[in-house]
Structure formats: structure tokens, C-alpha cells
C-alpha positions as CSV (number, residue, x, y, z in Angstrom):
1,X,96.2,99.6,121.0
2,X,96.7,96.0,121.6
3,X,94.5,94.9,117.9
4,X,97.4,97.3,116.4
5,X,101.0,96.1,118.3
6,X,103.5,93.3,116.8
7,X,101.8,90.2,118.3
8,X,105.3,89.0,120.5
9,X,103.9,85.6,121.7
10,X,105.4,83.7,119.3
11,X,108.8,84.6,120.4
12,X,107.8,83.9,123.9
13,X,106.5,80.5,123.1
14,X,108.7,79.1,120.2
15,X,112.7,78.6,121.0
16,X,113.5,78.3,117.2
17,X,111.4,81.6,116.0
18,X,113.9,83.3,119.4
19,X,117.3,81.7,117.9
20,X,116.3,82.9,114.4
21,X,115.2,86.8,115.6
22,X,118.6,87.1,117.6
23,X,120.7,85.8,114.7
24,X,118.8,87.7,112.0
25,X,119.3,90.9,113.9
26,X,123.0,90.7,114.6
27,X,124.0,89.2,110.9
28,X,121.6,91.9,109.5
29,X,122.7,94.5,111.7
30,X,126.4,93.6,110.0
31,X,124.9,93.1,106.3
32,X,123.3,96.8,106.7
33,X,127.1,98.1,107.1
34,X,128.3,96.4,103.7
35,X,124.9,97.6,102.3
36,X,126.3,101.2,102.7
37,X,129.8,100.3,102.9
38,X,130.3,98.6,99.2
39,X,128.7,101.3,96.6
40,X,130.5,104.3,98.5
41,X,133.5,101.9,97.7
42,X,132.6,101.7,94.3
43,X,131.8,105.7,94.2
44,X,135.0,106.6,95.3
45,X,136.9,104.3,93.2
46,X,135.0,105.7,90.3
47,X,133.1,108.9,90.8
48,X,130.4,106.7,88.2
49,X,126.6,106.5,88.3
50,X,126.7,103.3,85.8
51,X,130.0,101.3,88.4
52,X,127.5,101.9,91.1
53,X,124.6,100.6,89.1
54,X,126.2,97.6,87.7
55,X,127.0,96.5,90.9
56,X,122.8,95.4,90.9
57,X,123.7,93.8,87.2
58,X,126.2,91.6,88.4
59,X,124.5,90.4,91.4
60,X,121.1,89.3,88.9
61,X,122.4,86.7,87.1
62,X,123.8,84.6,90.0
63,X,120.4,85.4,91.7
64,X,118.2,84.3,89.5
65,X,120.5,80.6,89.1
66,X,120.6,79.7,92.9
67,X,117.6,80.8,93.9
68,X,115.7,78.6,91.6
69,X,118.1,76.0,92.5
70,X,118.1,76.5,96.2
71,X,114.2,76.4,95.7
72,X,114.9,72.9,94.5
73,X,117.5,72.1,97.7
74,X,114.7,73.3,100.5
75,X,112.6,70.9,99.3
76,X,115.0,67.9,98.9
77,X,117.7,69.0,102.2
78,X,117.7,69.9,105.7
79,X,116.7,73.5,105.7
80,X,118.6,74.8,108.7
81,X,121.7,72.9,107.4
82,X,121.3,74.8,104.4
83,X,120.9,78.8,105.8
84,X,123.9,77.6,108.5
85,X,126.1,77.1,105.7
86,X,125.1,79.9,103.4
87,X,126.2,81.9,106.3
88,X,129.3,80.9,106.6
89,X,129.6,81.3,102.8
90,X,128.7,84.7,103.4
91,X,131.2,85.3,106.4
92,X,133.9,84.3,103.9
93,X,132.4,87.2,101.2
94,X,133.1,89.5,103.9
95,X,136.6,88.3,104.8
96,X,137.4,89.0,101.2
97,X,136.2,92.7,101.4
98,X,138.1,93.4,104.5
99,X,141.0,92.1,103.2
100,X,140.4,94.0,99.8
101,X,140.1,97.3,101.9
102,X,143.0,96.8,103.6
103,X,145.1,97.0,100.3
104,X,146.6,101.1,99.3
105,X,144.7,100.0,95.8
106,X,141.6,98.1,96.6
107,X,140.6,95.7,93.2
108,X,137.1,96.8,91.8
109,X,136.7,93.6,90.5
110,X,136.9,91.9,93.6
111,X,134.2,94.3,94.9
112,X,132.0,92.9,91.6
113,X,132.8,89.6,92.5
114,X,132.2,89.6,96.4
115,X,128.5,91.3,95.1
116,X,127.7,88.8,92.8
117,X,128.8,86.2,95.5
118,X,126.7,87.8,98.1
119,X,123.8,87.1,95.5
120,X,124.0,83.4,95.1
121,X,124.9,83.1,98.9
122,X,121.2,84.9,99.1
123,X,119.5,82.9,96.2
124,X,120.4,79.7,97.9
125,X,119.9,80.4,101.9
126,X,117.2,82.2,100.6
127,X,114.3,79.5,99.5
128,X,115.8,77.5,102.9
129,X,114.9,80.1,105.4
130,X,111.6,81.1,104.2
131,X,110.2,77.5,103.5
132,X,111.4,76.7,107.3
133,X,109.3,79.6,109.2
134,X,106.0,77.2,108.4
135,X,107.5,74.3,110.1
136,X,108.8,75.5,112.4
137,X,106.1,77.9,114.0
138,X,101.9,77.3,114.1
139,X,99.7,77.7,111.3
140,X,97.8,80.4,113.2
141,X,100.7,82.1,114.0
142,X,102.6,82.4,110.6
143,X,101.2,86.5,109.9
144,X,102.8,87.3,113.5
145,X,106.1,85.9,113.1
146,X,106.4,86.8,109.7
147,X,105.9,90.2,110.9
148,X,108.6,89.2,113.6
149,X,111.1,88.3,111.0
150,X,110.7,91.5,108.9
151,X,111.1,93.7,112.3
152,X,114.4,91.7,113.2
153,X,115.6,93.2,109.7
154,X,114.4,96.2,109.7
155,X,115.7,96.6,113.2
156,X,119.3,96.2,111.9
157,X,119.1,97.8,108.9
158,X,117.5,100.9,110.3
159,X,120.5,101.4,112.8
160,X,123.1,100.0,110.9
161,X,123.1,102.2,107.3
162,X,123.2,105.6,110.4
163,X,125.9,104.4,111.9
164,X,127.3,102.8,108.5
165,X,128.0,106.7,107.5
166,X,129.6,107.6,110.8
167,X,131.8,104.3,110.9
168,X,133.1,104.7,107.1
169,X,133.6,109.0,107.7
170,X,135.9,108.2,110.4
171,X,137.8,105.3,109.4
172,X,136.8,104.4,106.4
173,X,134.9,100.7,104.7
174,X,137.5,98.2,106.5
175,X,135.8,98.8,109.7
176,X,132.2,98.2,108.4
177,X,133.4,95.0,107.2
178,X,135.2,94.2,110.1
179,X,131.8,94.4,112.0
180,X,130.3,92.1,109.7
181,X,132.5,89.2,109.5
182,X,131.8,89.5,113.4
183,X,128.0,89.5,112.9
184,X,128.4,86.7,110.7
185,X,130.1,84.6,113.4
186,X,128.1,85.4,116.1
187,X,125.1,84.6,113.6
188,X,126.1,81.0,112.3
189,X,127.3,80.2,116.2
190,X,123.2,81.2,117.0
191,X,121.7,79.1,114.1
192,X,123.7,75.9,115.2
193,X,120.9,76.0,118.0
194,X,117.7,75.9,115.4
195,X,115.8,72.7,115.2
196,X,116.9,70.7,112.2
197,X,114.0,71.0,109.5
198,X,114.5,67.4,106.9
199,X,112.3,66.9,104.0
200,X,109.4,65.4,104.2
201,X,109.0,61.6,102.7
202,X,107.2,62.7,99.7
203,X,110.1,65.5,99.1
204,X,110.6,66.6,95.2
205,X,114.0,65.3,93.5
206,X,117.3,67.3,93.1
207,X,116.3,67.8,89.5
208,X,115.4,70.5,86.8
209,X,112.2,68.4,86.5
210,X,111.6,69.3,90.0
211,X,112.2,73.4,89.7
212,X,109.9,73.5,86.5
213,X,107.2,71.1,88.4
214,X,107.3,74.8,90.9
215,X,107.1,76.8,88.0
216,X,104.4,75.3,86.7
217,X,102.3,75.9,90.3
218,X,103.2,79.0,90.3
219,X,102.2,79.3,86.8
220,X,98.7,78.1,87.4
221,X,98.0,80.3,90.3
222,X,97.5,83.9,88.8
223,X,97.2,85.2,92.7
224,X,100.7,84.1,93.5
225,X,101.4,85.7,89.8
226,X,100.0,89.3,90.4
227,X,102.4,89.4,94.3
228,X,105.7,88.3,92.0
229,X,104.5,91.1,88.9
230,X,103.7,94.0,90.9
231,X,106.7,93.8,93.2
232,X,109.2,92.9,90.4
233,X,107.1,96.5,88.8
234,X,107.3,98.9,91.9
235,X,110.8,97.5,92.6
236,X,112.7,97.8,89.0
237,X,111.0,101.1,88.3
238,X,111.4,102.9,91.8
239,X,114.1,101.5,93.7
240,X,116.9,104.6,93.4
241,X,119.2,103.4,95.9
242,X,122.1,103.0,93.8
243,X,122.0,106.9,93.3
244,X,121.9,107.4,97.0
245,X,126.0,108.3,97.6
246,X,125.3,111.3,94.3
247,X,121.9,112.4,96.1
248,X,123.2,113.1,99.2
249,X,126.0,115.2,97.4
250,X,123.9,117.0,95.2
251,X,121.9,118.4,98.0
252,X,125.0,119.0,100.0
253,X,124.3,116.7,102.8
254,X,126.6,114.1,102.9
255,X,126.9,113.2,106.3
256,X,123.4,112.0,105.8
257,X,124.2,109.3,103.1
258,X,123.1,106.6,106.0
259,X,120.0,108.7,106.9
260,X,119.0,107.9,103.1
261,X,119.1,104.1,103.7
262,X,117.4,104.4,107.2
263,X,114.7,106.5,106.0
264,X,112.4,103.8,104.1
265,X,113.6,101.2,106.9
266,X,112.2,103.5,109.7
267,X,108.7,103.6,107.5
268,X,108.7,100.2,107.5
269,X,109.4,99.6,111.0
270,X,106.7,101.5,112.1
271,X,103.8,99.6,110.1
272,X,105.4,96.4,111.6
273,X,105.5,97.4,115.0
274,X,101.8,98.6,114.7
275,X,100.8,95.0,112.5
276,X,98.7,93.6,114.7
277,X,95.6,94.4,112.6
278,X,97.5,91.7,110.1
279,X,95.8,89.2,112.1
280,X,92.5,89.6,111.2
281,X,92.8,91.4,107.5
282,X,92.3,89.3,104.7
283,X,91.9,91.3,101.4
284,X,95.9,91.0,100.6
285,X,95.0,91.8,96.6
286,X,93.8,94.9,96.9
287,X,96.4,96.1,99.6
288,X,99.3,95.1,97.7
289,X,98.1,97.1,94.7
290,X,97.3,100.0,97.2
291,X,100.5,99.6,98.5
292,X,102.7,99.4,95.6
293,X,101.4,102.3,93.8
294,X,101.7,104.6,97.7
295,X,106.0,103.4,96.9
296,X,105.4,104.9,93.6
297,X,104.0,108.0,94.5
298,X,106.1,108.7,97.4
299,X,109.3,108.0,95.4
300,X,108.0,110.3,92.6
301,X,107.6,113.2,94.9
302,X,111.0,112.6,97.1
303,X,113.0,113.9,93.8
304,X,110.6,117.3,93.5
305,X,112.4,118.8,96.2
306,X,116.0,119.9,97.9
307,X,115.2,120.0,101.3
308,X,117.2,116.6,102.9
309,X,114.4,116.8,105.1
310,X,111.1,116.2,103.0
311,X,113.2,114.0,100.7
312,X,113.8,111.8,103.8
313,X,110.3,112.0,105.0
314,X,108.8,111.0,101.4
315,X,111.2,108.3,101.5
316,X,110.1,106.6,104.9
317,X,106.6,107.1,103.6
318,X,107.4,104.9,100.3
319,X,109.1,102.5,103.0
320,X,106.1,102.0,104.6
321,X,104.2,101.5,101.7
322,X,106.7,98.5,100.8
323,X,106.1,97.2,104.2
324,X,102.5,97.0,104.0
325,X,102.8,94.8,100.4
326,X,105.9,92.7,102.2
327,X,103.2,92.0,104.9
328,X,100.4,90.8,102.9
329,X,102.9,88.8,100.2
330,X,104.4,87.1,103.0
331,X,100.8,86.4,104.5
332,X,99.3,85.3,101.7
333,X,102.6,83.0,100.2
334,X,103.0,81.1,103.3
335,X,99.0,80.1,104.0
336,X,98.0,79.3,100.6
337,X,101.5,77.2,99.3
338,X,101.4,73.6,100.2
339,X,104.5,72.4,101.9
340,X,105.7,70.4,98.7
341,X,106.0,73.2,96.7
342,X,107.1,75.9,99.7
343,X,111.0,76.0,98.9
344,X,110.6,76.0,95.4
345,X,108.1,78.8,95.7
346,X,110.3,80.8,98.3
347,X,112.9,80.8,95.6
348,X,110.4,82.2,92.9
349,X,109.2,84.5,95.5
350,X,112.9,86.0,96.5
351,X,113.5,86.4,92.9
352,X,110.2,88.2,93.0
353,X,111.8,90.7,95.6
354,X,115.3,90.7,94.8
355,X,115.9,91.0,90.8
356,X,113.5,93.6,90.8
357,X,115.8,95.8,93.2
358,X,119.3,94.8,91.4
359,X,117.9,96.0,87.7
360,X,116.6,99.0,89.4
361,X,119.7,99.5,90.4
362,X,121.0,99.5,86.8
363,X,118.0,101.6,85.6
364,X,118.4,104.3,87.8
365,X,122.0,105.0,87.6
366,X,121.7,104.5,83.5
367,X,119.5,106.9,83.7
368,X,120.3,109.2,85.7
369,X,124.0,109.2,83.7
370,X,121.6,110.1,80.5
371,X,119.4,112.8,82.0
372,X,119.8,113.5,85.2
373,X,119.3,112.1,89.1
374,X,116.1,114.2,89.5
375,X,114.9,112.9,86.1
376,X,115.4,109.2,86.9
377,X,113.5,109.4,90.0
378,X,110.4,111.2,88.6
379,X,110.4,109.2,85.9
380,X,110.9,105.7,87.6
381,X,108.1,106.4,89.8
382,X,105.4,107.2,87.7
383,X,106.0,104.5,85.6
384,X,105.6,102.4,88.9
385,X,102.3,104.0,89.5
386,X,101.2,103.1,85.6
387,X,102.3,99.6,85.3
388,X,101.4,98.7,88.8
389,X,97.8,100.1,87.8
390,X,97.5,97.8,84.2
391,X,98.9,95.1,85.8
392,X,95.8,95.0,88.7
393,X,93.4,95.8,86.6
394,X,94.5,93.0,84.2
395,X,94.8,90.3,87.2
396,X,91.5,90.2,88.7
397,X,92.1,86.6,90.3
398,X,95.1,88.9,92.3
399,X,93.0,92.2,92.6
400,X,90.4,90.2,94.3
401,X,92.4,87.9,96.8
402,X,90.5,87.0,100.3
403,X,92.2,84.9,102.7
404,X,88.9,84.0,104.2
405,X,87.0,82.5,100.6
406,X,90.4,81.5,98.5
407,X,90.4,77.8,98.1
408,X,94.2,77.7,98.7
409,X,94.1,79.3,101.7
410,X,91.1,77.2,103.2
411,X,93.1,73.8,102.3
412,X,96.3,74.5,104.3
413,X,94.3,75.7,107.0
414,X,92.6,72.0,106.8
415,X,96.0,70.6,107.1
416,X,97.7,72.5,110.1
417,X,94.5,72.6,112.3
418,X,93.4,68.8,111.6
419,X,90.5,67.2,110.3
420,X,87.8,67.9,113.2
421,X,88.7,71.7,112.8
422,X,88.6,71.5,109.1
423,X,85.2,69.8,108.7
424,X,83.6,73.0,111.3
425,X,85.0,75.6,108.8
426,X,83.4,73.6,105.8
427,X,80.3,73.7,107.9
């Protein structure tokens, strides 16, 4: 059972990795409230499949700009300087939605505009906090405390969405975003304590020459291409979150809205708390693929059925899925990425999981407003499972990837362990 349980020692060993668990829980914990909180807003403002959609195509454009320039900033600033602000940016988004709720006409334009500030809060902090993790922890132990940071979220957001549709039932969004500006305090109070994490001396430039010299990387490494393509796939054509608040309805089980967020979260907790195998696998091509197509599949067959029961238990199984391919992504971006390119690269890489997620959002609810919920779901999923499918089988440099033989990999293992361990591996 041990080869199988989240590896802990990193947390026991590393101050930094401890600061960053306890803050991501808490400010996640708070972030999974508003995650609920915001589209029921929308919903009952507008009773609208396409408001609640467009809250995802308002959030893209801004994403897509700061994360390729917060790429830019984690390799040219001090990376914990640049999450601890971004939080605080993101305490004042929720300020601003408190205060909005507390209005007898909230604005829907504000709720747009807090969304879309959330996004470039996220595009910028974004790059900064995922290049830091390799500095700031062993090279040996990077799978494990990625695994660590994707359990502190899925900690948060698996108890916060349940207790999201509680909170809001009984007294309605302000208090959900009252709990979150509180999260976000206690958060950027925690981060304060973090281990500043400069540039190194041969840092890239604060210049667009500098973001397309990480395009081009990424560019010429068709591995790193097939994670960013099959993600952006499984996640524009089968993410139906936005039609969560009219699913729940329609099978007459409201009081489960949160149970609908927690669902996939609660799959996804599960294959991290049992990741310890992580340590040891290597073919990350192939289980991504695996992976992706299992979150099409599963999302396909949660919309065949009425019973909130099955559609929840489908749901935690496409959850875990997405866990798996978050594992293996994760592994295989942060030992094969040289330092010099890692915050550019993080920003490419959040695009990779983010935009995909916000036009799904848009998709579904467009379609569904055409044809129907049930339609929208099918439909999104099997074209997950087809394009997912193509795309492998057209990436074989991807489909093939071994942490063990990839050249990548064995380089920045060279680096962390030092030249005397390097030159036994060669051997």
C-alpha cells in the first residue's frame, strides 16, 4: 500500500512546499465558493444558458494575454513576489463581488468584469507559481510534490463547491464571497513566509522577443505539443460545467448543484491520494492519451441518464481520468523544461489547461441553447474521444514519451543531481 500512497515527505522536509500547501488550501478552499457562487449569480440574474457560458468567453481573452506575459515576468522577476501580489489582486476581485451582492440590483457587468479580472490575476500568478515548485523543492522529488500541490486543491475544491450550495441556499452569494476575501487574506499573510525565488543571472529579458524565444521551444518539442493539444481537446469539447446550475434543475435535484462540482474533484482526489506509483511510471504519452479519452467517455455517458446518482458517479470517474493526465503533464513539464524557459513554458502550459475550460464553457451552453443540455453533452464527448484519438495517433514523438530514454528528461536530471551522478546514468 505504501508503492500506492501520496509520498508526504516532502512536506515534512521542505518549509516552503508546507507554507505553499496551507495557503493553497485555505485561498482554494475560498476560490471553490466563488467557483459556485458566480454562475448561479449569473443564472438567476438571467435564467440564460449563453450569460452563463459567456462568462468562460470573457475570461479567454485576458487569459491568454497575461499568461504569456506573466510567462515572460517568472523568468525575469522574483517569483514569490509575483504570486503574493496576484493574490492580493485577487482579494480585491472578491471585495468587488461582495460589495456587488450586497446591492438590491447587483450589476451583471461587474460580475463579467470581476471574471475576466480573476483570469488575468490567474494568467499572471499563474507561470510564477509553477516555475517556483522546481526551485524550490529536489529534482527527485518534483512528481511527489506536484501531486502534493494538486491534493491541496482538490482538497478545497472538493469541500468547498458542497458547502458552496448550502452557504448560497441559506443566505445567498454575499456570504460565499465573504469567505473568500477571508481565504485570500489568510493566504497572502502565509505566502509572505515563502523563500524569495530571483532570476537566475542568465534570466530572459522583459520583452516580446523573450515570450516568442518560449514559443519557439515549445514549438520544437512535439512532446510538450501533444500535453498542450490533447488537454486544450478533452477540455474545450467535454468540460459542461457551465450547464451545471440547468442540470441539476432538470433532474430535479437542486440542492445538489455543489455535489456536481465536487463529483469530478472527489475522482481526482482519490488517484492523488493513491499516486505513489507516479514515482516510478514513466510512459506519460500513452497515459495522457489513455486518460483523456476515459474524460471523454465518462462525460459522454453522464448525460444518458436521470438518476443524480449515476450522473455524479460518471462524473467523478471523468475526474479521475483528468487527474491521471494532470499527473503525468505535470511530471513530464517540470523534468524535461530547462529552468530558462520554465516560466515562459508554465504560461503556455496554463493556457494549455485553462482556455480549453473557458471555450468549453461557451460551447456547451451555445449548444445546449440550440439543441438541448443532453445533446451538448453527448455530443461534446465523443468528439473528445475522436479528436483526442487523431491527434495521438498523429504525434508519435507524444504517443511515445518515456521519462527514462527522453533526452530532455535525462539532461535536467544531469543538472539537479551533479556531474558525478550524471556521468553513472550515461554509463
Amino acid at each position: 500500500m505504501a508503492r500506492f500512497t501520496v509520498d508526504l515527505s516532502p512536506l515534512r522536509k521542505n518549509k516552503n512546499l508546507r507554507f505553499l500547501f496551507i495557503s493553497g488550501v485555505v485561498t482554494r478552499f475560498g476560490s471553490a465558493l466563488t467557483l459556485v457562487a458566480l454562475p448561479f449569480q449569473i443564472k438567476e440574474l438571467t435564467n440564460s444558458y449563453i450569460a452563463v457560458g459567456a462568462m468562460g468567453a470573457v475570461e479567454i481573452v485576458p487569459l491568454v494575454i497575461f499568461a504569456l506575459w506573466g510567462g515572460v515576468l517568472a523568468d525575469s522577476v522574483d517569483r514569490k513576489k509575483m504570486v503574493w501580489r496576484c493574490e492580493a489582486g485577487a482579494l480585491l476581485c472578491s471585495a468587488l463581488l461582495f460589495a456587488n451582492a450586497l446591492l438590491h440590483h447587483p450589476s451583471l457587468m461587474l460580475l463579467y468584469f470581476v471574471a475576466a479580472g480573476f483570469a488575468a490575476v490567474d494568467g499572471l500568478s499563474g507561470p510564477s507559481f509553477s516555475a517556483m515548485i522546481p526551485r524550490l523543492v529536489d529534482h527527485e522529488d518534483l512528481p511527489s510534490a506536484m501531486a502534493l500541490m494538486s491534493l491541496r486543491w482538490q482538497f478545497s475544491a472538493l469541500i468547498g463547491p458542497a458547502i458552496a450550495g448550502v452557504i448560497i441556499a441559506i443566505s445567498g452569494v454575499r456570504s460565499a464571497y465573504g469567505i473568500d476575501i477571508l481565504s485570500y487574506v489568510i493566504s497572502v499573510t502565509l505566502l509572505l513566509r515563502v523563500s524569495a525565488v530571483p532570476p537566475l543571472q542568465e534570466v530572459a529579458s522583459k520583452s516580446i522577443k523573450a515570450m516568442f524565444g518560449g514559443l519557439r521551444y515549445a514549438a520544437s518539442r512535439r512532446d510538450l505539443l501533444g500535453t498542450y493539444i490533447i488537454d486544450l481537446i478533452a477540455m474545450f469539447f467535454a468540460m459542461p460545467n457551465a450547464l451545471f446550475p440547468f442540470w441539476a434543475d432538470q433532474i430535479h435535484s437542486r440542492w445538489a448543484l455543489g455535489l456536481f462540482y465536487s463529483a469530478g474533484i472527489l475522482g481526482a482526489l482519490l488517484v492523488t491520494a493513491t499516486s505513489g506509483w507516479m514515482k516510478d511510471f514513466t510512459r506519460h504519452g500513452w497515459a495522457i492519451t489513455l486518460a483523456a479519452i476515459g474524460w471523454g467517455l465518462c462525460i459522454t455517458l453522464s448525460a444518458t441518464t436521470n438518476h443524480l446518482w449515476v450522473v455524479l458517479l460518471f462524473l467523478g470517474l471523468a475526474g479521475a481520468s483528468d487527474q491521471v493526465s494532470a499527473l503525468c503533464r505535470n511530471t513530464l513539464w517540470n523534468q524535461t523544461i530547462d529552468d530558462e524557459y520554465r516560466g515562459r513554458l508554465a504560461g503556455l502550459e496554463l493556457l494549455s489547461y485553462s482556455v480549453g475550460p473557458l471555450g468549453g464553457q461557451l460551447r456547451a451552453g451555445t449548444s445546449a441553447a440550440i439543441t438541448s443540455l443532453r445533446t451538448s453533452v453527448i455530443s461534446g464527448g465523443l468528439l473528445c474521444i475522436g479528436l483526442v484519438t487523431f491527434s495521438a495517433a498523429k504525434l508519435p514523438e507524444f504517443r511515445n514519451f518515456d521519462l527514462k530514454t527522453n533526452l530532455d528528461a535525462i539532461e535536467q536530471r544531469s543538472k539537479r543531481r551533479g556531474p558525478q551522478e550524471s556521468d553513472e546514468e550515461s554509463s
